[in-house]
C-alpha positions as CSV (number, residue, x, y, z in Angstrom):
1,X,100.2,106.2,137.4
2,X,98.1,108.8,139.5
3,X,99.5,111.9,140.9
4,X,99.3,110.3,144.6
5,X,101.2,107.2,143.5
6,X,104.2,109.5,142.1
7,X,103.8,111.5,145.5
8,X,104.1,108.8,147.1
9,X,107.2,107.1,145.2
10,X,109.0,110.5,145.6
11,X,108.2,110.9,149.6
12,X,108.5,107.2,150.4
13,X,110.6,105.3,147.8
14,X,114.1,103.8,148.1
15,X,116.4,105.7,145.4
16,X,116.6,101.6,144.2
17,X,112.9,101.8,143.7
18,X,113.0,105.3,141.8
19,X,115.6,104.1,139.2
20,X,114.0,100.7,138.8
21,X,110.5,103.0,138.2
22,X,112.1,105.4,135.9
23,X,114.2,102.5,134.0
24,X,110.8,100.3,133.7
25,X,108.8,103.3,132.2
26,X,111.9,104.2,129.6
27,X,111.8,100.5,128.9
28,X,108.3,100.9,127.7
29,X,108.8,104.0,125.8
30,X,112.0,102.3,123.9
31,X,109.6,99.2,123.4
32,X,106.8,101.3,121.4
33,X,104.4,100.8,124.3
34,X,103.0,103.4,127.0
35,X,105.3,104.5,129.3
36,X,104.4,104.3,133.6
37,X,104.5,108.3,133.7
38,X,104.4,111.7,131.7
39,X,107.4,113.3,130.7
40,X,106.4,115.8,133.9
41,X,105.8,112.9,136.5
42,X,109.2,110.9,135.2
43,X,110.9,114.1,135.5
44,X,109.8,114.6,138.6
45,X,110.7,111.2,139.5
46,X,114.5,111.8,138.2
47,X,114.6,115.5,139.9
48,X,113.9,113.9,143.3
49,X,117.3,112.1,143.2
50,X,119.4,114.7,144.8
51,X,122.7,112.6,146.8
52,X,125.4,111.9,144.7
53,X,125.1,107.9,145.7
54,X,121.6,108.3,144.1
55,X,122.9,110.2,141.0
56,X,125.3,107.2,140.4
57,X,122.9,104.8,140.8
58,X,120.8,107.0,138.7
59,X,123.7,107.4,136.2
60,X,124.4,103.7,136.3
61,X,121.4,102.9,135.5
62,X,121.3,105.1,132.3
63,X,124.6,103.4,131.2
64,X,123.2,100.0,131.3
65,X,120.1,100.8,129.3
66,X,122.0,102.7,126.5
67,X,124.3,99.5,126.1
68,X,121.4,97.1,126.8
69,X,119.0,99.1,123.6
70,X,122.1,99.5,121.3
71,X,123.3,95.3,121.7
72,X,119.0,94.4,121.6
73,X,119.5,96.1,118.3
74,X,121.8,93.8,117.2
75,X,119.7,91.0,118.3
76,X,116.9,92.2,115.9
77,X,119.0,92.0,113.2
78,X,120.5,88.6,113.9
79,X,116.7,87.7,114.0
80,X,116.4,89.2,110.7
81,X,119.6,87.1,109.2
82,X,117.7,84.0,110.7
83,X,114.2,84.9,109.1
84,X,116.0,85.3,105.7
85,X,117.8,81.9,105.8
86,X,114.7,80.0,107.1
87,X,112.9,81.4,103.9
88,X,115.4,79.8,101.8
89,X,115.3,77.0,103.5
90,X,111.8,77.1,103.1
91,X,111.5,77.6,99.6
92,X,114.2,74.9,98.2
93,X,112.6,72.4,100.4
94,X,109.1,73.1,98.6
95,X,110.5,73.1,95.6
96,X,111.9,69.9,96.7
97,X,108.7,68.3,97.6
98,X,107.4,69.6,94.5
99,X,109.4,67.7,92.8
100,X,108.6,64.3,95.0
101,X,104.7,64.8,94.2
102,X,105.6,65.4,90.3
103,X,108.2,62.0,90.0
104,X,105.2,60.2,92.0
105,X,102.8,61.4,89.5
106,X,104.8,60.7,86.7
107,X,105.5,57.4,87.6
108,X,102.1,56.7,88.0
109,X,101.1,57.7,84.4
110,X,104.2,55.9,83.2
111,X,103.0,52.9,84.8
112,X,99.3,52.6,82.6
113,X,101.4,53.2,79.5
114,X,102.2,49.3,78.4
115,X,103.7,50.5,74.8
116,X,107.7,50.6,75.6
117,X,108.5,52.7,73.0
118,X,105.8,55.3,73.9
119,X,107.1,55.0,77.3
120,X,111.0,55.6,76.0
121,X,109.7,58.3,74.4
122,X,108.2,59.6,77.0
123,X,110.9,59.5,79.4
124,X,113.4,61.4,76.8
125,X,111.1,64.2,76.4
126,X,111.1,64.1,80.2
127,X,114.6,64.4,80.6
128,X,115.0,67.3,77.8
129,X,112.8,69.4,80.2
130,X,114.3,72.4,82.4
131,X,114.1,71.7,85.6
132,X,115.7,74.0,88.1
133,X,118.5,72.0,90.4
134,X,117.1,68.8,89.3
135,X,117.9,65.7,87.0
136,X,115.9,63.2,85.4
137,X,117.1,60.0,85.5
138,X,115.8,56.7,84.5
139,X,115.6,53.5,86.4
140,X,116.7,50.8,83.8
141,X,115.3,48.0,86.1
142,X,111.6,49.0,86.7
143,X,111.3,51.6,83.7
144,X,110.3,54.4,86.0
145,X,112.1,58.0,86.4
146,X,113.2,59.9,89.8
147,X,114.4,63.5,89.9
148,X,118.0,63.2,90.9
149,X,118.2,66.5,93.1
150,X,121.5,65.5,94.8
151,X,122.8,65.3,91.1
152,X,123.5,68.4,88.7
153,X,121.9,68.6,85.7
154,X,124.7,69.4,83.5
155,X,128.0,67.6,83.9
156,X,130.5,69.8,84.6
157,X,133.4,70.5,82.0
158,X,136.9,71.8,82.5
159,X,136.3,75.3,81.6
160,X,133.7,75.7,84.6
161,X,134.6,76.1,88.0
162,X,136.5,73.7,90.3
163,X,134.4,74.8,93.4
164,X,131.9,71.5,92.9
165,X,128.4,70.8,91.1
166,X,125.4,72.9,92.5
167,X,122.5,70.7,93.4
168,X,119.4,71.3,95.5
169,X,120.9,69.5,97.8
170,X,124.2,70.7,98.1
171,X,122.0,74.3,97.8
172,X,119.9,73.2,101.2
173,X,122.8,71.9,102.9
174,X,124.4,75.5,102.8
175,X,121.4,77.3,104.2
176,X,120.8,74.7,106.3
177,X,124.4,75.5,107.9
178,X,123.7,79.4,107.7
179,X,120.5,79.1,109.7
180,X,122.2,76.7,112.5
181,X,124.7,79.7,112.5
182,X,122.0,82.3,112.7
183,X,120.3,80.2,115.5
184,X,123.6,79.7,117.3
185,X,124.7,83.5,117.3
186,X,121.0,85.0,118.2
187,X,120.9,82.5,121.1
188,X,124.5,83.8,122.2
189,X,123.4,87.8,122.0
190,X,120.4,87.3,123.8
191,X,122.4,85.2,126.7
192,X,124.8,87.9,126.9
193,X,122.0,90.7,127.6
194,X,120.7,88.0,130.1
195,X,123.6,87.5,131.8
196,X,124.3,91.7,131.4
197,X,121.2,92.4,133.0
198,X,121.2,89.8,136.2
199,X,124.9,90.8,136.8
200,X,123.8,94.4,137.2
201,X,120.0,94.0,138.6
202,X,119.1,95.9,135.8
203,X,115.8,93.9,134.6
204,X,113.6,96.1,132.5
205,X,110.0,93.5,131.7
206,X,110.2,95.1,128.4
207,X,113.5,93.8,127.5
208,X,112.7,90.6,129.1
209,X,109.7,90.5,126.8
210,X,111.6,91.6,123.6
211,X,114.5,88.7,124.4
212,X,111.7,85.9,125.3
213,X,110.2,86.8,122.1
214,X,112.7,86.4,119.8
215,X,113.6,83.3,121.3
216,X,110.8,82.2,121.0
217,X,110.6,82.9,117.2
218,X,114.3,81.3,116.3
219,X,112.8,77.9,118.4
220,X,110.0,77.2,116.4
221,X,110.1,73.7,114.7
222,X,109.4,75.5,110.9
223,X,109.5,72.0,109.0
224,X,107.0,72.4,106.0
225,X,105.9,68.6,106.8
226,X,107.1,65.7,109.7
227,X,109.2,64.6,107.0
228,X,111.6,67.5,106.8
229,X,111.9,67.2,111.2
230,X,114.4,65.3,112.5
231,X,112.5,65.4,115.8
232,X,109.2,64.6,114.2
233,X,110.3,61.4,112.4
234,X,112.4,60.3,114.9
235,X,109.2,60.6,116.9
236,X,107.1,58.7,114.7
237,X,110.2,56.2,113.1
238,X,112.8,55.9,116.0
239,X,114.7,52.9,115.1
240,X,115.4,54.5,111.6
241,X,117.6,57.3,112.9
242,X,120.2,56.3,110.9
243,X,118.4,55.7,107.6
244,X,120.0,58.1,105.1
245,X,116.6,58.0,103.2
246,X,115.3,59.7,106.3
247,X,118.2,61.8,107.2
248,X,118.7,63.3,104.1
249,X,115.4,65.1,104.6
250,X,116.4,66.6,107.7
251,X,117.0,70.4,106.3
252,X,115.4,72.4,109.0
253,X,117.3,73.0,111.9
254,X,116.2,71.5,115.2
255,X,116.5,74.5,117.4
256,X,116.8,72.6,120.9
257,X,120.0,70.6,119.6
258,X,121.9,74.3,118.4
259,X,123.8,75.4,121.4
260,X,125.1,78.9,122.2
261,X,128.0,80.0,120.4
262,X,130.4,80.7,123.1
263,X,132.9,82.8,121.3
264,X,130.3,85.0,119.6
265,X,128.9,85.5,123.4
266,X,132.5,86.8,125.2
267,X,132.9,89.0,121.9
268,X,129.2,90.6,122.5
269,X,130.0,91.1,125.9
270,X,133.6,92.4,125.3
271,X,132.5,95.1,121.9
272,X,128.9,96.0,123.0
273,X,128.3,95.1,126.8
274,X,131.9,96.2,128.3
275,X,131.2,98.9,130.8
């Protein structure tokens, strides 16, 4: 901003103007971009508020952005907690699909061998081999194999643990329910700064920016194919929206149906935006 323009803000301004000036430039600064002034000219800006209503405005102000940085903080990290459990997420459903292209591929070898023995042969071998979360079973009617990934592949004795089998399913399922969590809790914090900010006409773009961002990043559909969307297949296939062979598929959250967590919300504005 030019030297006139800061003149001018000083001579002419409302002291509402000044503080929304001087919040919007730290805003920027906080946000790793270029702030409106200099340090001089913002000073400047701050020194001309002399009345005491405009130092409490002025003060006021200050207040709301130190609470407003500390609680987009933990929004960043609750971004972060999301990120990590959509790469698990991720990563067990491609090794799930890797698994679908492999029994495929198998079965389609099995299928040109017409010896029976060679084929029982075969399959045993299969079934010695170490797959990670995954079972090979045989179907005794048709002769071909499937990787049971909703099974475990050792039966569990009485010396192990009582807390249940771990399959690949089970596995998804639980990171499946950490990332609707994640979802869930990030929407709340950034509602909270929302709401924080209207309430107190304190409504920095930078912030605004930061918050629409991250929202935008927790909404994205991430499915590694339609198959793994509940909104994409139920696009494509909606009278099989009950289908458990479909459903069972559906690992990656559909951000749209997650709705704020309402007690995580009152506790961010009770611990971080109580003033």
């Amino acid at each position: 901003m030019s030297k006139k323009d800061i003149s001018k803000s000083i001579k002419n301004g409302s002291a509402k103007n000044k503080v929304k000036l001087i919040a919007e430039h730290y805003a920027l600064l906080n946000t790793n971009s270029k702030g409106l002034f200099s340090d001089s000219e913002a000073q400047e800006l701050i020194d001309s508020l002399k009345t005491p209503q405009e130092i409490r405005l002025l003060n006021k102000t200050v207040s709301a952005d130190r609470v407003i940085r500390h609680t987009l903080y933990l929004l960043k990290q609750y971004q972060l907690s999301y990120r990590e459990s959509i790469a698990y997420v991720t990563g067990y459903a491609l090794l799930w699909e890797s698994y679908l292209t492999s029994e495929n591929m198998l079965n389609e070898l099995l299928y040109e061998v017409k010896d029976k023995k060679i084929k029982e042969h075969l399959i045993e071998n299969l079934q010695k081999s170490p797959y990670i979360l995954a079972k090979i079973e045989k179907d005794e009617e048709d002769g071909f194999v499937r990787f049971a990934t909703d099974k475990p592949r050792k039966q569990k004795t009485k010396a192990q643990s009582s807390s249940g089998p771990i399959t690949l399913e089970g596995i998804l399922d639980i990171w499946k329910t950490q990332t609707e969590t994640a979802i869930s809790q990030t929407k709340a914090i950034a509602k909270a700064i929302t709401d924080f900010m209207e309430e107190n006409d304190f409504k920095p773009s930078p912030y605004k920016e930061m918050i629409n961002g991250i929202l935008k990043d927790i909404n994205k559909d991430r499915s590694i194919t339609p198959k793994y969307s509940k909104r994409k297949t139920l696009e494509m296939f909606p009278e099989d929206n009950k289908d458990t062979h479909f459903t069972k598929f559906f690992v990656f959250p559909d951000p749209e149906e997650i709705e704020v967590d309402q007690d995580f919300y009152e506790k961010v504005r009770r611990d971080y935006l109580g003033i």
